[in-house]
Each structure stands twice: as structure tokens, then as C-alpha cells.
N, C-alpha and C positions, 0 to 999 in steps of 0.2 A: 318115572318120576311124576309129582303129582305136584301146581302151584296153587293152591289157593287164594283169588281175590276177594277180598271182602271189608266190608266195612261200608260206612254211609255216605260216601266222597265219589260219588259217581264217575267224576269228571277225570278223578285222579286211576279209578279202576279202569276207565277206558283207554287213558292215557299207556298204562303198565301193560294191558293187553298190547296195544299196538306198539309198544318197543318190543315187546318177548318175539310179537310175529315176526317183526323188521328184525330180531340177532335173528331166528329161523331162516328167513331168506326166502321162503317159500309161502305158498299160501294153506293156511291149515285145515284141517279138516272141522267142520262144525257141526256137530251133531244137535239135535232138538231133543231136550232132556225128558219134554213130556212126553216123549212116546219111546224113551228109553226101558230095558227090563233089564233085570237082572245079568241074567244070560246073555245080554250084549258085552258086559264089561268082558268077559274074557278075549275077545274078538275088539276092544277095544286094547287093549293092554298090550295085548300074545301078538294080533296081528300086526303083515310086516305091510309095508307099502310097497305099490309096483314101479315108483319113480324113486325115491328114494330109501335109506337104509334108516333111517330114523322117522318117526311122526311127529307131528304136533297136532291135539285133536284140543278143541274147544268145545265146553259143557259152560252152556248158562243155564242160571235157576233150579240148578241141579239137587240144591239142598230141598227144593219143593216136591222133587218125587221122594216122598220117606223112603220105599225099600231099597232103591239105589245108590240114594245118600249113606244109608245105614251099613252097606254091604260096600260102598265106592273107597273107603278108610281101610281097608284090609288090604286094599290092592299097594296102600302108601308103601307097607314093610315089604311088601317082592320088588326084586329089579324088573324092571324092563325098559326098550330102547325105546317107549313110547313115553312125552310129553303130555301129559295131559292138564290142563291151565282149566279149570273151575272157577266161572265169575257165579259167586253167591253174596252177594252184597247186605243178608239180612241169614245171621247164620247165631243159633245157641250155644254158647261156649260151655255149657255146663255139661251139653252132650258125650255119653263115650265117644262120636262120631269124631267130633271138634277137637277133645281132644288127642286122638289118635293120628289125626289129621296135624296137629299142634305136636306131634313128638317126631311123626317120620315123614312129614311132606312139609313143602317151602309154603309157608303161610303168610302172606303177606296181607298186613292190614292197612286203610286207606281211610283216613276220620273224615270226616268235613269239617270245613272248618266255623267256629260260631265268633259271637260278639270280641272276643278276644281278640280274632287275629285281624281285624279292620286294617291297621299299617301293612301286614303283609299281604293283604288281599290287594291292597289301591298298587304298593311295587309288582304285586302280578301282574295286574290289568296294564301298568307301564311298559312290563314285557312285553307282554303283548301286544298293544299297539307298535309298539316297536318295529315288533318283527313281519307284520303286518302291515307296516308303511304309514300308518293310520299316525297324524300327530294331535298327540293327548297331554292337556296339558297339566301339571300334580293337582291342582284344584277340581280340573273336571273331574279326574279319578277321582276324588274323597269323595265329591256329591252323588257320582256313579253308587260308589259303596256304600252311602250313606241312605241312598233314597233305593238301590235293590239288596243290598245285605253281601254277603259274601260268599253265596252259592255260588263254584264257579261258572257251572254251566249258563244262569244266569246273566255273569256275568258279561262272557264273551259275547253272550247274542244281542246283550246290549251296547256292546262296543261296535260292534257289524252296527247294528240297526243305526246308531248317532254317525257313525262315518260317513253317510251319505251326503249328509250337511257340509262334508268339509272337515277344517278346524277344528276339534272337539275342545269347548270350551265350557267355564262352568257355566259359563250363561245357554250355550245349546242343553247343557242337562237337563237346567230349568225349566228352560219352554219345551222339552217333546220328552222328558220324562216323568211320570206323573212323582207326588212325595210317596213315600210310604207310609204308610198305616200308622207308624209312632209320630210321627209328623204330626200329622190330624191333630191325633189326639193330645200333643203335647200344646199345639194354638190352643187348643176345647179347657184344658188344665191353667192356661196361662190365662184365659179372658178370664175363669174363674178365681184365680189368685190375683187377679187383679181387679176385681169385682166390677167387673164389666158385661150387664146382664145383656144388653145386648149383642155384644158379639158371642158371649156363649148361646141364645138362640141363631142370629145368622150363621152358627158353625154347626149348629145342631141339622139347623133344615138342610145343609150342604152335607150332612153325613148322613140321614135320613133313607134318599133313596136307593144307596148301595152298598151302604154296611148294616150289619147285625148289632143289634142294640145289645143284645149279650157279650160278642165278641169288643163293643167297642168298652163294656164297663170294665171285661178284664184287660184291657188295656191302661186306661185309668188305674184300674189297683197297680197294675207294673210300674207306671208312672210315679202311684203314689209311694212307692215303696222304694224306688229310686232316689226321688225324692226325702225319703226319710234317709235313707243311706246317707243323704249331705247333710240335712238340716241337724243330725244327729251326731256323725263320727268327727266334725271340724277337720275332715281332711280334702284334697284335694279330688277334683274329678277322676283322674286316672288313677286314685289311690282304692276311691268308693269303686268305681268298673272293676278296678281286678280285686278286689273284694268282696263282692255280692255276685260278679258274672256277668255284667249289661253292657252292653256296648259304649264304649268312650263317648260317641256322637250321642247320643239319647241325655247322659251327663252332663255333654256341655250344656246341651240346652237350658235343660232342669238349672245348672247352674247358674245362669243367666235371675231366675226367677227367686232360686232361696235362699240366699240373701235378706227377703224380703216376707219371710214365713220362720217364725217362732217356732215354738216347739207348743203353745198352745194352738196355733191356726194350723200346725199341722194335724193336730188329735184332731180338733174340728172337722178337716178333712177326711182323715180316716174316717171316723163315723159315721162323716155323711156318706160315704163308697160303702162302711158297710152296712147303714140301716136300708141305702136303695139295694145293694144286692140281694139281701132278704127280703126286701121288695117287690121286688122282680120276678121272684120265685116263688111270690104270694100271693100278688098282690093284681087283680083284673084289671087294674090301670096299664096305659099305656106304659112299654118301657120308657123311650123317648123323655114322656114327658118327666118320670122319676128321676130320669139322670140328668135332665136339666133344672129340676126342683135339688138336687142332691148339689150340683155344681153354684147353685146361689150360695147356697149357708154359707161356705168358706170364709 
């Protein structure tokens, strides 16, 4: 029998591994797939074990040796009394491999989760703490979620790391978690909509010495396009999210500000994002200084 894990949920593939070990009851066999050949599967498969009558053998990254991979799918359609659980977390479905693997072995896929699932990530991290002894309270969770995303693995280690403190409140989030990246940039968006040149320089010199002036314009466009999602549909935050894909929290923010941006001060906008991008990528001036020349016009 052969299980396939796979998908981009890391947290969730590790998870599924160590229930299938814990039904086995024993410790399984783990092979190292880079130095796997052909001519091992059959001694993988056929052979018996000298402590027990069944196996269970563990192959990671297995999909990265191509001849094993491509030769490992044949073994799905034979019986045998061996287990063999495949963690391939980045696998081609278009593959004959994939899908042979998809007709006669337990495939199981594991997504991550993205902007969407923010409610169901803050009730995990609740779990969590839970069961952990840790008391968290529903606010710390959202800011947890809000300022690391919804990676879980992420998440947990930031749960561990704030428990130290104690209490987990949303004020311990504030002071020892830094914002996230949308953050920044949603202040940087705001002083600008509000035409406040000088706080869009003091936020400029504070993002200077460790962000990427490239990576922070594409964030402004995400912003700005968020943005247009409200200024433009007359619907509600949670309506614009699950309609364009962006996170609720990024939303409400934006919400907070458009209100107060037209539909001309938003073209204005745009233009300005996209005459500096073309800028940028032209142009021997400073980027910096283009995106802060770009964040006046509004």
C-alpha cells in the first residue's frame, strides 16, 4: 500500500505523518530517498521485517529522485504487506506518475491555508493554546494572525515564543511582535491619502534600512488595488476579501481610509504607482526617493 502526502501545508503533512505512525504502533522504517535506486524498491515492497509481519517505511522527497519517482507508481497496483507513506510536498499532477499514484494509492492532499481562512486560523491558535495551558486571549489571537499570517507553523512558534510573558494579551502582541509588512505599508498609504508629507517621509526613513524598495512598491499596488476593490464595488469589507482573495484584516484597514478617496483621487493614485513603477525600472534615481515623490500626488 502506498500514501501519498502532499501539498503546500507543511504543518498539516507532519501532522498526518505522525497519526499514521501512532495507528502503526511501532517505529517505522525511514529511508533517505537521495540515495535511493531503482533496485531498492523491490526489497522495499517484497521485503518482510524480522520484528514484525507488516512494515511501515518512510520516503521523503522522494518525488526529487526522477527514476524512483517514475518507476515508485507501478509498485501502487501490486499488493504487498508493506506501507509505504511518501512525504512529497511539491509533486506535478499532470505526471503519468501523479496520476497513477491518484488511481491506486491513498493520496492524500494538505493545502495551506491563505488570506481567506484568518477566522479559522485565530480558532486554531485557540486550540492550541488550550491544550498547551497557555491563556490566550480571542484578541491576542486576531493580532497573532494579523501581524504573522496564517502559516501554521509560524504560527505555533509564535504562540511558544509570547507564552513566556505570561497572559497572552493583545497588548503583549504589540510590544514583542513586530507589524507585518502590510502594516508598514498601509501607515506609508494612509499619511499619503491623507496628505501628510511629512509622515510619509518619517515612514519612508523607517522603511529604508530593511525593506526592498521594489518589494515595498509591490505592496502599495496590492494596497492600491484593495483599495480600489472598496472604492469601486460599494460593498462591504468581507464582501471585497472574498471577492478579489486579500485578507479581511488588510480590508478593514483600507476601510477605515476610503471613505474618503473618490474615484478620481483613486486614478490619481493609480498613476502615480504606475508612472514610479516604470520609474524604477528606468530610471537612475533613487527608488526611495520615486516612491515618495509618487506618494505626494494623491
Amino acid at each position: 500500500m502506498i500514501i501519498l502526502l502532499t501539498g503546500d501545508n507543511f504543518y498539516e503533512i507532519d501532522q498526518e505523518l505522525d497519526r499514521i505512525i501512532a495507528g502503526f504502533g511501532a517505529e517505522p522504517e525511514r529511508i533517505d530517498a537521495d540515495t535511493l535506486e531503482v533496485r531498492n524498491l523491490t526489497d522495499i515492497f517484497g521485503g518482510l521485517s524480522l520484528f514484525n509481519e507488516a512494515r511501515l517505511v518512510v520516503l521523503r522527497r522522494v518525488s526529487e529522485n526522477a527514476n524512483v519517482w517514475e518507476e515508485i507508481a507501478k509498485w501502487a497496483q501490486r499488493d504487498s504487506d508493506t506501507t509505504v507513506v511518501l512525504v512529497a510536498p511539491k509533486v506535478d499532477k499532470r505526471t503519468k506518475t501523479y496520476k497513477l499514484l491518484a488511481a491506486h494509492a491513498d493520496v492524500r492532499v494538505f493545502t495551506a491555508w491563505g488570506d481567506r481562512d484568518t477566522g479559522r486560523a485565530e480558532q486554531w491558535l485557540g486550540v492550541c493554546a488550550k491544550q498547551r495551558g497557555i491563556s490566550l486571549d480571542s484578541a491576542a489571537a486576531r493580532e497573532i494572525v494579523r501581524r504573522r499570517g496564517t502559516e501554521q507553523y509560524q504560527l505555533i512558534n509564535t504562540l511558544e515564543q509570547l507564552a513566556v510573558f505570561g497572559d497572552i494579551t493583545k497588548k503583549t502582541v504589540e510590544v514583542h511582535i513586530e507589524a507585518a509588512p502590510h502594516e508598514n505599508i498601509f501607515e506609508l498609504l494612509e499619511a499619503s491619502l491623507g496628505g501628510d508629507p511629512s509622515a510619509i517621509r518619517t515612514k519612508i526613513a523607517l522603511l529604508r534600512p530593511e525593506n526592498d524598495p521594489y518589494m515595498t512598491m509591490g505592496l502599495l499596488a496590492s494596497q492600491a488595488f484593495s483599495l480600489a476593490g472598496l472604492v469601486l464595488s460599494n460593498k462591504s469589507p468581507s464582501e471585497v476579501a472574498q471577492d478579489i482573495g486579500v485578507s479581511p484584516y488588510a480590508l478593514r484597514n483600507l476601510a477605515k481610509v476610503s471613505g474618503n478617496v473618490d474615484r478620481a483621487r483613486l486614478a490619481s493614485l493609480v498613476v502615480a504607482l504606475a508612472d514610479t513603477d516604470i520609474g524604477m525600472k528606468s530610471s537612475p534615481v533613487d527608488p526611495w526617493t520615486q516612491i515618495e515623490i509618487a506618494l505626494m500626488r494623491p
